[in-house]
PQR file of N, CA, C, O and H, with PARSE charges and radii, in Angstrom:
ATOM      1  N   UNK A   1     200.774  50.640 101.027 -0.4000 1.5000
ATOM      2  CA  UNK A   1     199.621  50.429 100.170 -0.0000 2.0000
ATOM      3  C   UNK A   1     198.386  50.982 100.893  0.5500 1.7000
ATOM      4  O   UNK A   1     198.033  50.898 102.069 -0.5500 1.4000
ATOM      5  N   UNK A   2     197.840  51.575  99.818 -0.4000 1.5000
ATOM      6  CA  UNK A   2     196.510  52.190 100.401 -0.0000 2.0000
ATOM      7  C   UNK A   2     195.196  51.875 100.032  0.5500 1.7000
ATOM      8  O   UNK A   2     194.996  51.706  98.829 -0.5500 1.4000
ATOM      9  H   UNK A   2     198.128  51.644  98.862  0.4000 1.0000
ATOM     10  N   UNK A   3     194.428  51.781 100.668 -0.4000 1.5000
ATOM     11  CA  UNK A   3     192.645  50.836 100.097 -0.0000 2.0000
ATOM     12  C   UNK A   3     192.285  52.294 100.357  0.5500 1.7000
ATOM     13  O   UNK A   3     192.721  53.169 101.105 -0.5500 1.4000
ATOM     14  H   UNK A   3     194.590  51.919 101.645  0.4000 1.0000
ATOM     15  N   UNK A   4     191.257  52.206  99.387 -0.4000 1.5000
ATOM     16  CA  UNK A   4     190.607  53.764  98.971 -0.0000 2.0000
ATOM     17  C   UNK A   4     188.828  53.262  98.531  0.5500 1.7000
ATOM     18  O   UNK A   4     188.764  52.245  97.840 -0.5500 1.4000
ATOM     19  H   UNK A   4     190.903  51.496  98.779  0.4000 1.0000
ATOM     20  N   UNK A   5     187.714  53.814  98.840 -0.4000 1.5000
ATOM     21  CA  UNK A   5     186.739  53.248  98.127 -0.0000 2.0000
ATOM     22  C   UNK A   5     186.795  54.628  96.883  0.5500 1.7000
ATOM     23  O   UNK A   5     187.130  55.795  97.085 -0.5500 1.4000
ATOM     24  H   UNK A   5     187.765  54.639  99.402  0.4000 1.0000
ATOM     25  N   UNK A   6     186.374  54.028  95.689 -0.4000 1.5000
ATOM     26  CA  UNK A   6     186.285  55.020  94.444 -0.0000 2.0000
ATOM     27  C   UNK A   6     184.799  54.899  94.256  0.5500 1.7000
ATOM     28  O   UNK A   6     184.256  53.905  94.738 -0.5500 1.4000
ATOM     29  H   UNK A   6     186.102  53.079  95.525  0.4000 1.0000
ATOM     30  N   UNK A   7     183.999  55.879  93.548 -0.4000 1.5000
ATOM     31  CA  UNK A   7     182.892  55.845  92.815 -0.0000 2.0000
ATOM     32  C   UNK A   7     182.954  56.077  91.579  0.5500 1.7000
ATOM     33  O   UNK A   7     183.264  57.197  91.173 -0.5500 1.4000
ATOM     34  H   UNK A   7     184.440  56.687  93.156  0.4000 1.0000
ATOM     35  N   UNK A   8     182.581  54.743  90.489 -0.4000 1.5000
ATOM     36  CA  UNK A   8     182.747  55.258  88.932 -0.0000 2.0000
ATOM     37  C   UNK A   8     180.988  56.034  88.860  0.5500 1.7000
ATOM     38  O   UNK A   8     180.241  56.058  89.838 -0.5500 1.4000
ATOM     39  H   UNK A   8     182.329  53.833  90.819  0.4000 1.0000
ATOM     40  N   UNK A   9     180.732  56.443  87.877 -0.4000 1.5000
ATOM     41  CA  UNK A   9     179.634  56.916  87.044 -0.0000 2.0000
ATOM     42  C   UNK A   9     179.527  57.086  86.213  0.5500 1.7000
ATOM     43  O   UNK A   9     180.430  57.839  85.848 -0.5500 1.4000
ATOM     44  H   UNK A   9     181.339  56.424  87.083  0.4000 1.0000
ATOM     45  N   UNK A  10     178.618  56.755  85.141 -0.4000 1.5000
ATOM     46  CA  UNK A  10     178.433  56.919  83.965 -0.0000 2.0000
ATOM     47  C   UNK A  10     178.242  58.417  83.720  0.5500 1.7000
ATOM     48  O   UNK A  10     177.313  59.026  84.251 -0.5500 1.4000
ATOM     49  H   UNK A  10     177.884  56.143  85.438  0.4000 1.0000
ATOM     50  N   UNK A  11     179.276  59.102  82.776 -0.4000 1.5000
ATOM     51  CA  UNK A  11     178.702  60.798  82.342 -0.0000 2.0000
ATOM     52  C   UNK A  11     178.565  60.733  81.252  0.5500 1.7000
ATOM     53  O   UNK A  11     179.580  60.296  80.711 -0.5500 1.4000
ATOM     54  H   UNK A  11     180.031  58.607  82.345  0.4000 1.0000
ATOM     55  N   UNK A  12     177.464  61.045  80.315 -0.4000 1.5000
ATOM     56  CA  UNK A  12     177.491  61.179  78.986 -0.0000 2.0000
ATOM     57  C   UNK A  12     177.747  59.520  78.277  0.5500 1.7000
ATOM     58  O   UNK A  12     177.177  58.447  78.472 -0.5500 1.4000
ATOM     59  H   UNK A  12     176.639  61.400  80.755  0.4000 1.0000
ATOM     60  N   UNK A  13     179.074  60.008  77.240 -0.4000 1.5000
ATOM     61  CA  UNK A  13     179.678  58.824  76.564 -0.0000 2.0000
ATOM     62  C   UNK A  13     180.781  58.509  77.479  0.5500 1.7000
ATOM     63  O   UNK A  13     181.633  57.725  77.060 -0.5500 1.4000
ATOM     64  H   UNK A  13     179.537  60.880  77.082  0.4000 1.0000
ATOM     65  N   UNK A  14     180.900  58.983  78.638 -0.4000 1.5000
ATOM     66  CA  UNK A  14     182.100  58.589  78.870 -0.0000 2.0000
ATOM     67  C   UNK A  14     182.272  58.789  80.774  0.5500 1.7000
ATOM     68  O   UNK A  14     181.781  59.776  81.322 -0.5500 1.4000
ATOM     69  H   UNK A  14     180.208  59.619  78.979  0.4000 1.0000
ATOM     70  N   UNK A  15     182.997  57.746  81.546 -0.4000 1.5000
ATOM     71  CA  UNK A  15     182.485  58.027  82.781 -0.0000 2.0000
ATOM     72  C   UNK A  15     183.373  58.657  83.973  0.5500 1.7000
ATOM     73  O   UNK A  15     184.601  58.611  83.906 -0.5500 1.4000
ATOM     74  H   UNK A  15     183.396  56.944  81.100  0.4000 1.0000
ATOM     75  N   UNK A  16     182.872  59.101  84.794 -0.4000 1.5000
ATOM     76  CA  UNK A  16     184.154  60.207  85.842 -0.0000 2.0000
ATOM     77  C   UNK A  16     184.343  59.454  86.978  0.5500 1.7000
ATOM     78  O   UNK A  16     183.985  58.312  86.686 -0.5500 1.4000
ATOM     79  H   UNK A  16     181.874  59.138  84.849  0.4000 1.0000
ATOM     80  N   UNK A  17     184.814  59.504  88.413 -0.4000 1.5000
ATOM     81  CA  UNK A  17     185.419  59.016  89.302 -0.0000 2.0000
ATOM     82  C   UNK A  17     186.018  60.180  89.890  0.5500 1.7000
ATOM     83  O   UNK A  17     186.720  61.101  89.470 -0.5500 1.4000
ATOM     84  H   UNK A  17     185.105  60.431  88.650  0.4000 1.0000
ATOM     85  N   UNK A  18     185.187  59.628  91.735 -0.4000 1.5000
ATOM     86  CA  UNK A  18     185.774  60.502  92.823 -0.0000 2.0000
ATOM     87  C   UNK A  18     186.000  59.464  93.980  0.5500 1.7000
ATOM     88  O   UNK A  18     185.442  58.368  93.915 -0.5500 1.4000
ATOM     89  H   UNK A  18     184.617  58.881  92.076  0.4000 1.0000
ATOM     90  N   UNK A  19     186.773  59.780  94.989 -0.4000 1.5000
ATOM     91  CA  UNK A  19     186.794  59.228  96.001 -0.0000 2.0000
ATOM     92  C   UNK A  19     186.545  60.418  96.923  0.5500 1.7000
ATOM     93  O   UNK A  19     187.099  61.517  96.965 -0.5500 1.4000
ATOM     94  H   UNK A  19     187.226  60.670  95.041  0.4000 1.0000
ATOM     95  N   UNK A  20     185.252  59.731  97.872 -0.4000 1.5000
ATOM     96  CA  UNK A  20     184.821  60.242  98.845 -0.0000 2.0000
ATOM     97  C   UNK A  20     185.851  60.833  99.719  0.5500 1.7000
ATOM     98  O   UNK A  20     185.946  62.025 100.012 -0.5500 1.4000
ATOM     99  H   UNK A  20     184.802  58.839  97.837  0.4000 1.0000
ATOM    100  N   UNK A  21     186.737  59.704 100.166 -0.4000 1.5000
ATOM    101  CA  UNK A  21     187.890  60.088 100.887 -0.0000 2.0000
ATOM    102  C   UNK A  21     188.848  61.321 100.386  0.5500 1.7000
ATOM    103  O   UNK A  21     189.191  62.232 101.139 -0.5500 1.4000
ATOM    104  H   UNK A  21     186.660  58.736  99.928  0.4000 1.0000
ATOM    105  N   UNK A  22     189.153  61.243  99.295 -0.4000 1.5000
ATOM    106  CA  UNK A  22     190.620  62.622  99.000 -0.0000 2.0000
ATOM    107  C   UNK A  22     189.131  63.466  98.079  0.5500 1.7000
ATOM    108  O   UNK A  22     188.814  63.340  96.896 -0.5500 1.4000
ATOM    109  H   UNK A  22     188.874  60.503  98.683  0.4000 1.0000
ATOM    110  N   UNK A  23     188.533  64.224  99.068 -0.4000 1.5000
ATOM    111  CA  UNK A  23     188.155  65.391  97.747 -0.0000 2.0000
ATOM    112  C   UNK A  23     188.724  66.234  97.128  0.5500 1.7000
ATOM    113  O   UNK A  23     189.592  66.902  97.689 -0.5500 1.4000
ATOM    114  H   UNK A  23     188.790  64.326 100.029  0.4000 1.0000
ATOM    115  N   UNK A  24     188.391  66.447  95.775 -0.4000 1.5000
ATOM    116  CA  UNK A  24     188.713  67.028  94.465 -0.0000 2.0000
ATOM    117  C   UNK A  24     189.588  66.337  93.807  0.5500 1.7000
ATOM    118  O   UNK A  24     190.208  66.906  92.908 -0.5500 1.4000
ATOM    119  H   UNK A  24     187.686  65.904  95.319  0.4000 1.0000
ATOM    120  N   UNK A  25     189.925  64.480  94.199 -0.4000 1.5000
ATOM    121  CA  UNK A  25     190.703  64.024  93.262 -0.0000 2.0000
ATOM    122  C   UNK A  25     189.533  63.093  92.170  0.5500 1.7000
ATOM    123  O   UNK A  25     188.685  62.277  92.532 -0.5500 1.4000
ATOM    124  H   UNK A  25     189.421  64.018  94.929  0.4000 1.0000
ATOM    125  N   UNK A  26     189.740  63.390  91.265 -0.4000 1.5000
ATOM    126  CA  UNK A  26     188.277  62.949  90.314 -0.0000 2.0000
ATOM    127  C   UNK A  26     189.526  62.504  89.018  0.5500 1.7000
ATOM    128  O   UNK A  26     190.691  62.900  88.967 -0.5500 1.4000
ATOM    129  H   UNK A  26     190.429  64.053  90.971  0.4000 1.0000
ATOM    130  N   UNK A  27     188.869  61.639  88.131 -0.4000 1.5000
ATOM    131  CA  UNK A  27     189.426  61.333  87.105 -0.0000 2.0000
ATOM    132  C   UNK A  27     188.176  60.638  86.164  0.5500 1.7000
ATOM    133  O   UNK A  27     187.163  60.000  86.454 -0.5500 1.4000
ATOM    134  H   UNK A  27     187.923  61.318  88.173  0.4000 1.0000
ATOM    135  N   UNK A  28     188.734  61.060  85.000 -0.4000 1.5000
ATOM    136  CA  UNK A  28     187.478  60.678  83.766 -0.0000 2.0000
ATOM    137  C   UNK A  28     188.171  59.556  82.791  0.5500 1.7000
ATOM    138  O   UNK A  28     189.303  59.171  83.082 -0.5500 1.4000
ATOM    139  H   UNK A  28     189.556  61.578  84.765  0.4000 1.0000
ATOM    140  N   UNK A  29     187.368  58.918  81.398 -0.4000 1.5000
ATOM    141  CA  UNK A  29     187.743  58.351  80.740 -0.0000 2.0000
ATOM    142  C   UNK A  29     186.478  57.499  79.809  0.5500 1.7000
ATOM    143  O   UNK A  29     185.266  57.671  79.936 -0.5500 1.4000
ATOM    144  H   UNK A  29     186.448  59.230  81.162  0.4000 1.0000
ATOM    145  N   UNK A  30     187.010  56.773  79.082 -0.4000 1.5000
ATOM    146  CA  UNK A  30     186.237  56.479  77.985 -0.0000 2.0000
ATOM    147  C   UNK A  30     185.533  54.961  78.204  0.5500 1.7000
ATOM    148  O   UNK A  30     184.552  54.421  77.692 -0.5500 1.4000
ATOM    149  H   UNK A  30     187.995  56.633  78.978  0.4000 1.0000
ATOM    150  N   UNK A  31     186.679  54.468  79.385 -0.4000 1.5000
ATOM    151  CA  UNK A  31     186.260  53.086  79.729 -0.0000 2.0000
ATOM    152  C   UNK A  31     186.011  53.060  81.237  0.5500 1.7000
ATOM    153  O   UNK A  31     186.441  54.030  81.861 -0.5500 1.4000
ATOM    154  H   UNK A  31     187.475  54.906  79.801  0.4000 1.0000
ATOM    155  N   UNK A  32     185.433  52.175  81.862 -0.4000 1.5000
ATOM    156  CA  UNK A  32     185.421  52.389  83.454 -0.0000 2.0000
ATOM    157  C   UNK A  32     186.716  51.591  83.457  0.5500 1.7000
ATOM    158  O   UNK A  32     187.429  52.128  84.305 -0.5500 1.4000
ATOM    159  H   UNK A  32     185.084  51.387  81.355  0.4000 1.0000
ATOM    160  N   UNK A  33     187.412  50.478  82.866 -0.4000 1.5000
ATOM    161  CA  UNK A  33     188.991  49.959  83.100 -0.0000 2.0000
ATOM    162  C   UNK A  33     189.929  51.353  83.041  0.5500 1.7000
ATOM    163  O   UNK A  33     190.807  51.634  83.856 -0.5500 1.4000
ATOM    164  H   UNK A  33     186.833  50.041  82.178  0.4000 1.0000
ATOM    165  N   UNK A  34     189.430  52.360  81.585 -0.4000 1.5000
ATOM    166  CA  UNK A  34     190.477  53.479  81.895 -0.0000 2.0000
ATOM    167  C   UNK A  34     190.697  54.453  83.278  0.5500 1.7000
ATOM    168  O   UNK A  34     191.634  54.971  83.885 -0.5500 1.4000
ATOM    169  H   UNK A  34     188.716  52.132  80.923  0.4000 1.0000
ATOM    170  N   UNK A  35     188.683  54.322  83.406 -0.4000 1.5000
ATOM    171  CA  UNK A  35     188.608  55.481  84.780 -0.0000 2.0000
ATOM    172  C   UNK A  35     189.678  55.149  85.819  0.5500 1.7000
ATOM    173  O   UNK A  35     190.607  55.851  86.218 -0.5500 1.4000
ATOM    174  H   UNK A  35     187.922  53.901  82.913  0.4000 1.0000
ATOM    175  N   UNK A  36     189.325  53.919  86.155 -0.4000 1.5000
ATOM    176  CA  UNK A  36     189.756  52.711  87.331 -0.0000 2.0000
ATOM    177  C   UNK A  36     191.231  53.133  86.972  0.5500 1.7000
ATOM    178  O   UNK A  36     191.575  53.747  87.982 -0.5500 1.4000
ATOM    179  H   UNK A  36     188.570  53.349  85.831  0.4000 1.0000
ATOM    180  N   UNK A  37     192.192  53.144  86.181 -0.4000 1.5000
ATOM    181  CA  UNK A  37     193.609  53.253  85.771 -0.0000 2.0000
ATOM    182  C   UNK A  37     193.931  54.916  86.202  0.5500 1.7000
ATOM    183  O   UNK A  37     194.714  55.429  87.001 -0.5500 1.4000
ATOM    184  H   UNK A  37     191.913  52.645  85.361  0.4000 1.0000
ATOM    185  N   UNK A  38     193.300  55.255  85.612 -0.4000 1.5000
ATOM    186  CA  UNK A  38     193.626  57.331  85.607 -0.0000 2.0000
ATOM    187  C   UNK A  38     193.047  57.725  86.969  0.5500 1.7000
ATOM    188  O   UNK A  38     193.400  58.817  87.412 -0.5500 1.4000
ATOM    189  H   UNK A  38     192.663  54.838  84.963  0.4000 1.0000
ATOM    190  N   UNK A  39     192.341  57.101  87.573 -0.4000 1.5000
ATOM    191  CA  UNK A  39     192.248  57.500  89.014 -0.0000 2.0000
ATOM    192  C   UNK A  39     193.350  56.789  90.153  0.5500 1.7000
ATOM    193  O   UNK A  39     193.730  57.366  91.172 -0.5500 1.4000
ATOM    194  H   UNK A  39     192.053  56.213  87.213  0.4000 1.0000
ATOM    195  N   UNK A  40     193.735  55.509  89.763 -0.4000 1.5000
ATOM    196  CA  UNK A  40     195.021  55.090  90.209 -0.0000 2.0000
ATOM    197  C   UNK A  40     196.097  55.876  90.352  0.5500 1.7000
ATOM    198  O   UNK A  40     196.866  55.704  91.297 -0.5500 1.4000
ATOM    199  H   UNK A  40     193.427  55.041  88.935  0.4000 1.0000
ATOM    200  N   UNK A  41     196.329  57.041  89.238 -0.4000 1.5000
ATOM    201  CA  UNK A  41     197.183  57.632  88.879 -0.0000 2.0000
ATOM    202  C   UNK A  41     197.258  58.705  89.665  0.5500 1.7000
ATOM    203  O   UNK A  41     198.304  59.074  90.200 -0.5500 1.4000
ATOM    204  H   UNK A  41     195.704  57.181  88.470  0.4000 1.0000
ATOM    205  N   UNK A  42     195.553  59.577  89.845 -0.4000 1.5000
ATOM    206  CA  UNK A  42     195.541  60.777  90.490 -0.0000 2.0000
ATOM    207  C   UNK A  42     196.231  60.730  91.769  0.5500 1.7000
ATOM    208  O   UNK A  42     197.076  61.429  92.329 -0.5500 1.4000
ATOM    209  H   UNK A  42     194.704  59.278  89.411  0.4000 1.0000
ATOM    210  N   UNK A  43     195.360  59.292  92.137 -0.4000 1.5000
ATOM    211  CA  UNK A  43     195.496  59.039  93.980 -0.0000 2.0000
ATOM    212  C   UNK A  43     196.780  59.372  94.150  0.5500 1.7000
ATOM    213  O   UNK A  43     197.173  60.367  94.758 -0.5500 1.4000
ATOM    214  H   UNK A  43     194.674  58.724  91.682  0.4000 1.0000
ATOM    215  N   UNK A  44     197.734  58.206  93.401 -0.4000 1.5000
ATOM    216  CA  UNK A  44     199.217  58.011  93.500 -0.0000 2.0000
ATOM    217  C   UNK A  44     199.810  59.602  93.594  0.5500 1.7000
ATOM    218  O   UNK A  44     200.418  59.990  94.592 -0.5500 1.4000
ATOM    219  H   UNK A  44     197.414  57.398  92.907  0.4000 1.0000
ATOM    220  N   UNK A  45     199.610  60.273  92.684 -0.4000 1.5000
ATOM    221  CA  UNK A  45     199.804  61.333  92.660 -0.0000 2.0000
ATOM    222  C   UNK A  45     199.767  62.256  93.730  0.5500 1.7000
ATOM    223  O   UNK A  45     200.718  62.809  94.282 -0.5500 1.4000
ATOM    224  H   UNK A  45     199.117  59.958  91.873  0.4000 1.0000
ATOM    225  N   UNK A  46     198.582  62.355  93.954 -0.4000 1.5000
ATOM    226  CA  UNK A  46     197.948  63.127  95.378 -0.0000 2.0000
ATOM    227  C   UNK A  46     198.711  62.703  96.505  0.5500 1.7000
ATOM    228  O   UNK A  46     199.301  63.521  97.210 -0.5500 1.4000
ATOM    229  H   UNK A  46     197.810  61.905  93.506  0.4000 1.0000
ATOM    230  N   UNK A  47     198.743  61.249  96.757 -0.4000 1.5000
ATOM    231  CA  UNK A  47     199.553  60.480  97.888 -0.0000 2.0000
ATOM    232  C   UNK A  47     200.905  61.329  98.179  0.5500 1.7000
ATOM    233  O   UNK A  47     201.388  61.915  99.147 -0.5500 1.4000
ATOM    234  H   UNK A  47     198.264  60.584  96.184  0.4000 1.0000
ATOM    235  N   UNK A  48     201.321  61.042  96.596 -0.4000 1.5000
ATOM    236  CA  UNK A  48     202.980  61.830  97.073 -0.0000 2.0000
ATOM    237  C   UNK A  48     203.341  63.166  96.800  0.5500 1.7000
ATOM    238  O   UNK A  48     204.498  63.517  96.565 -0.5500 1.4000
ATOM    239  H   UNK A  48     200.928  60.566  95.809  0.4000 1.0000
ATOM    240  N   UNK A  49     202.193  64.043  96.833 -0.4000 1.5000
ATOM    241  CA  UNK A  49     201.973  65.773  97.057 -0.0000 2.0000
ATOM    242  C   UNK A  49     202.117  65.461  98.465  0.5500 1.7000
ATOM    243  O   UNK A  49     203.160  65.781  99.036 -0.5500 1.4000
ATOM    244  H   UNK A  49     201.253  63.758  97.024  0.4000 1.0000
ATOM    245  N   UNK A  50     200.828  64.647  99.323 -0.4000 1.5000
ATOM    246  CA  UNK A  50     200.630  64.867 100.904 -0.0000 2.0000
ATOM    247  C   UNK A  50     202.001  64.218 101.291  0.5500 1.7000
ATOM    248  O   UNK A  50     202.691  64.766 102.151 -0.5500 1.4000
ATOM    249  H   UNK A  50     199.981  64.387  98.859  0.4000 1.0000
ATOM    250  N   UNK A  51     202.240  63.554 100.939 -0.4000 1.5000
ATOM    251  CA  UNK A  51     204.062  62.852 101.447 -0.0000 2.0000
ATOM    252  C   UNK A  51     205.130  63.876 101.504  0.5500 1.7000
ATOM    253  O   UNK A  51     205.778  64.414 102.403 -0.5500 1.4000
ATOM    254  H   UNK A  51     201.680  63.108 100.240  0.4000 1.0000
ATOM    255  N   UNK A  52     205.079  63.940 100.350 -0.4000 1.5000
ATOM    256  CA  UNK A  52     206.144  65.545 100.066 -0.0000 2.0000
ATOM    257  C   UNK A  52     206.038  66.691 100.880  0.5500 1.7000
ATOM    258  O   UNK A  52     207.029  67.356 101.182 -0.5500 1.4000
ATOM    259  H   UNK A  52     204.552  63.504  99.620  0.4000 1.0000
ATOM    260  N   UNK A  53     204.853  66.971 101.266 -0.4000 1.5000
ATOM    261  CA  UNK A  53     204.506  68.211 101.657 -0.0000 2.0000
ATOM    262  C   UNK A  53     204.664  67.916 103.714  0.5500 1.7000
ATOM    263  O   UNK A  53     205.052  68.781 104.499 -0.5500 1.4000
ATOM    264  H   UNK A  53     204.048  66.431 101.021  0.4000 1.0000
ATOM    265  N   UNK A  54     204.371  66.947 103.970 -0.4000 1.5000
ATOM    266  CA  UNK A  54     204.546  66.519 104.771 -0.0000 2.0000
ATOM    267  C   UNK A  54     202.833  66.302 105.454  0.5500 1.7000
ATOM    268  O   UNK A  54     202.631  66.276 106.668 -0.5500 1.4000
ATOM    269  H   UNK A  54     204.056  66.244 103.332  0.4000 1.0000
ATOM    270  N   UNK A  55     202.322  66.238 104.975 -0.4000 1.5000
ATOM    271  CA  UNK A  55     200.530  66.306 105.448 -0.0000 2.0000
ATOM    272  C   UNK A  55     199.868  64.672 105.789  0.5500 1.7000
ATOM    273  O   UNK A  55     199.791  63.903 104.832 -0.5500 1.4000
ATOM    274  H   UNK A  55     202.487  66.260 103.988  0.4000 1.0000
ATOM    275  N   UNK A  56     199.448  64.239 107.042 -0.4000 1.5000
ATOM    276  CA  UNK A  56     199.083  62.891 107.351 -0.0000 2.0000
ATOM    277  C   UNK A  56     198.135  62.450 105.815  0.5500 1.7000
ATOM    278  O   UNK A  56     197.326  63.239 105.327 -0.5500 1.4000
ATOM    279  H   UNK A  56     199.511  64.865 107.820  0.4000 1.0000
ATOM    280  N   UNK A  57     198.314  61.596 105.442 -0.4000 1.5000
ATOM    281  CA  UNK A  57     197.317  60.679 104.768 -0.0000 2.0000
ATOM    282  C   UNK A  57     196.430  60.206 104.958  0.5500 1.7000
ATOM    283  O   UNK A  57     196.661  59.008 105.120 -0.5500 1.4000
ATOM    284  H   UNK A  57     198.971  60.955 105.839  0.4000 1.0000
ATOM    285  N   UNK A  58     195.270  60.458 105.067 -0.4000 1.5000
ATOM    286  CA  UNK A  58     193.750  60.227 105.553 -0.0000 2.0000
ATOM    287  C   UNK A  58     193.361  58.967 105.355  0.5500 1.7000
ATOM    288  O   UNK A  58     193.554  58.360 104.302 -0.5500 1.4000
ATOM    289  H   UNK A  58     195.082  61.431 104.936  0.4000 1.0000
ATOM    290  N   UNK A  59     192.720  58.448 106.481 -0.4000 1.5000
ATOM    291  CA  UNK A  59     192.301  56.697 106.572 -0.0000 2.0000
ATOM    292  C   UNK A  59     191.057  56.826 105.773  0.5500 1.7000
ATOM    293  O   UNK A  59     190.212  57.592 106.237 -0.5500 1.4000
ATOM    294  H   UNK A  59     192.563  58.941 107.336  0.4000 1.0000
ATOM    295  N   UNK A  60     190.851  56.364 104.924 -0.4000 1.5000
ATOM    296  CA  UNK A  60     189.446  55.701 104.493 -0.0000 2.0000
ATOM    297  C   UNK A  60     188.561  55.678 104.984  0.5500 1.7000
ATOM    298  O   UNK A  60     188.655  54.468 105.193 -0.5500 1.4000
ATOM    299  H   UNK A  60     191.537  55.741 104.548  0.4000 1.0000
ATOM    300  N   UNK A  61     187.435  55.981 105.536 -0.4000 1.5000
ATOM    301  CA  UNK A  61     186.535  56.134 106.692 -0.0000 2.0000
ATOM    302  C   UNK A  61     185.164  55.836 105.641  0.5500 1.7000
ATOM    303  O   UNK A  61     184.055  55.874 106.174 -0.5500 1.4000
ATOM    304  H   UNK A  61     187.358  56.963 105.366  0.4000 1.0000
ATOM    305  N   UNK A  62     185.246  55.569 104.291 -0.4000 1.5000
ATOM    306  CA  UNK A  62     183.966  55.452 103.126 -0.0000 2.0000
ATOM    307  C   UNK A  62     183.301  54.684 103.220  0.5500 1.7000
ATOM    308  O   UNK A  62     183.358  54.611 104.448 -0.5500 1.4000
ATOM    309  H   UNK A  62     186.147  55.538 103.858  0.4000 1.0000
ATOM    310  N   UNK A  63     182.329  53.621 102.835 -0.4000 1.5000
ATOM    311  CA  UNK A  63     181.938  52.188 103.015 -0.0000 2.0000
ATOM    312  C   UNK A  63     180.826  52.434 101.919  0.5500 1.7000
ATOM    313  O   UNK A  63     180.098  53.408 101.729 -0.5500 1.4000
ATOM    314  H   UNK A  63     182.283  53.681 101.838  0.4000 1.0000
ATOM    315  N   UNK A  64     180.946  51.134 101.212 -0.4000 1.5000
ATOM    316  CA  UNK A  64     179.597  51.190 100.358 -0.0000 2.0000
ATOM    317  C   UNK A  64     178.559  50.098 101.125  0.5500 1.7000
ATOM    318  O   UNK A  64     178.872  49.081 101.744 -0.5500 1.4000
ATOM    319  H   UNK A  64     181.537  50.343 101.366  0.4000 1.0000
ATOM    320  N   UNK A  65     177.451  50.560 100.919 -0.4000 1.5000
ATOM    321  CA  UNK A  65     176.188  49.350 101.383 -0.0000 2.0000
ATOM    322  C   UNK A  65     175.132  50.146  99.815  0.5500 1.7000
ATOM    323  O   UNK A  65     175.258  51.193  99.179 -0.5500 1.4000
ATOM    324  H   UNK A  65     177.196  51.386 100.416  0.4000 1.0000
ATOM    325  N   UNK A  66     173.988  48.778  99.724 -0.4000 1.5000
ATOM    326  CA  UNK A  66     173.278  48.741  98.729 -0.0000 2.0000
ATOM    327  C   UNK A  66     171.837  48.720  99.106  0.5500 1.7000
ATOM    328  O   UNK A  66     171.325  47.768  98.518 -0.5500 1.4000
ATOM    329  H   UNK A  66     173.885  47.928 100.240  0.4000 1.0000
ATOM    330  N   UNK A  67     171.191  49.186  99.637 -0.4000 1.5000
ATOM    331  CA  UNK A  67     169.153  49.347  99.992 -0.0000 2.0000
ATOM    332  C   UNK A  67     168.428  48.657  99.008  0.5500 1.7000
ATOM    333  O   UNK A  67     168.719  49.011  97.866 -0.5500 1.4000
ATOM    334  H   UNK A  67     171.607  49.960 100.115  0.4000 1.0000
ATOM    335  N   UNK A  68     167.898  48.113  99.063 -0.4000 1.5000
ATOM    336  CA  UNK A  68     167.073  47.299  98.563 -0.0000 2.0000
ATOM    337  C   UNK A  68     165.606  48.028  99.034  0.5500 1.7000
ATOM    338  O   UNK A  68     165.322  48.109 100.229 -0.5500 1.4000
ATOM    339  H   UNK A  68     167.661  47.825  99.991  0.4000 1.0000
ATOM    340  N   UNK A  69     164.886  48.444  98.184 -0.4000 1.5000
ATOM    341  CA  UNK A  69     163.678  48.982  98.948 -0.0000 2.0000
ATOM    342  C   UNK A  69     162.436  48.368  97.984  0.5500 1.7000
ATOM    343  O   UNK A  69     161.261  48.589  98.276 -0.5500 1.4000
ATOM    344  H   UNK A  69     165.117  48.379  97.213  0.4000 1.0000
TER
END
């Protein structure tokens, strides 16, 4: 099992998702529950390209904090 931080965003009508950690895995959708689901999917996905392929799996190194200014 892997902990990943994700970023949703609102685009338009509808919102996208990247993780800092695996770039270029992004996923969109109509709900942030769908984003949150279809980016589950990419990761998973991606995970077992780098598995397959034989390529280490990158630790999480992301962190969110919030500024208050």
């Amino acid at each position: 099992m892997y902990k990943l931080l994700i970023v949703i965003e609102k685009a338009g009508n509808n919102y996208s998702c990247y993780s800092p950690d695996l770039p270029g895995v992004i996923s969109t959708g109509k709900t942030k529950e769908e984003t949150k689901k279809n980016m589950a999917e990419a990761i998973k996905m991606h995970i077992d390209g780098l598995i397959e392929d034989g390529i280490n799996i990158p630790e999480s190194v992301s962190f969110v904090e919030y500024l208050t200014i």
